[in-house]
N, C-alpha and C positions, 0 to 999 in steps of 0.2 A: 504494500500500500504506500508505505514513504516513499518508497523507489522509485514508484512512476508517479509521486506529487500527489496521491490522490488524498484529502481529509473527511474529515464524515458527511458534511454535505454531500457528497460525488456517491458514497457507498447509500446513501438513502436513495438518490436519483436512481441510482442502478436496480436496487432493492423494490420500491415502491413504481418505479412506469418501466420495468425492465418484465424478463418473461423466463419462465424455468426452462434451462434449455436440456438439462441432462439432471436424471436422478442416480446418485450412487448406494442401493439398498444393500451392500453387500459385505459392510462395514459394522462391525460388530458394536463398536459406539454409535450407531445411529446413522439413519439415512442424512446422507447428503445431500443438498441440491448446489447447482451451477445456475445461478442467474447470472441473464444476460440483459444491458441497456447501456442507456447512458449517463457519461454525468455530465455536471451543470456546465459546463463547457460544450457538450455535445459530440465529445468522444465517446468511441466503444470501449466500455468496461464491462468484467465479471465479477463476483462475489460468491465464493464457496462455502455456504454454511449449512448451520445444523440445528432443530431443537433442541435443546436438551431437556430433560422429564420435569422443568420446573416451570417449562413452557417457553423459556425465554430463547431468543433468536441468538445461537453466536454465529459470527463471524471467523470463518478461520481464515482466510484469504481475499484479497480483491487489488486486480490486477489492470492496465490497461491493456486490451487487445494491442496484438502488435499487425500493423501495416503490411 
């Protein structure tokens, strides 16, 4: 996330008007998803997270697509 500049504005952007592109069920901590949008700039980003059983959304990754 610091690496390609993005801060939590960008990961909400992506989050909230982006779309699940890939589910990983196969992960014994829990399923995955890959969301895919944009952030407040209007670049392509993704955002790899997870519930976890107290309901709350983490974040493990979010990255910008690369060109």
């Amino acid at each position: 996330m610091s690496e390609d500049g993005l801060e939590a504005r960008d990961i909400e952007n992506i989050i909230l008007g982006g779309k699940v592109a890939r589910k990983f069920t196969r992960d014994p901590r829990g399923t995955r998803y890959e969301i895919v949008g944009k952030t407040t700039d209007d670049s392509s980003g993704d955002v790899v997270c997870r519930f976890l059983p107290s309901g709350i959304l983490l974040i493990i990754t979010a990255y910008l697509e690369e060109d």
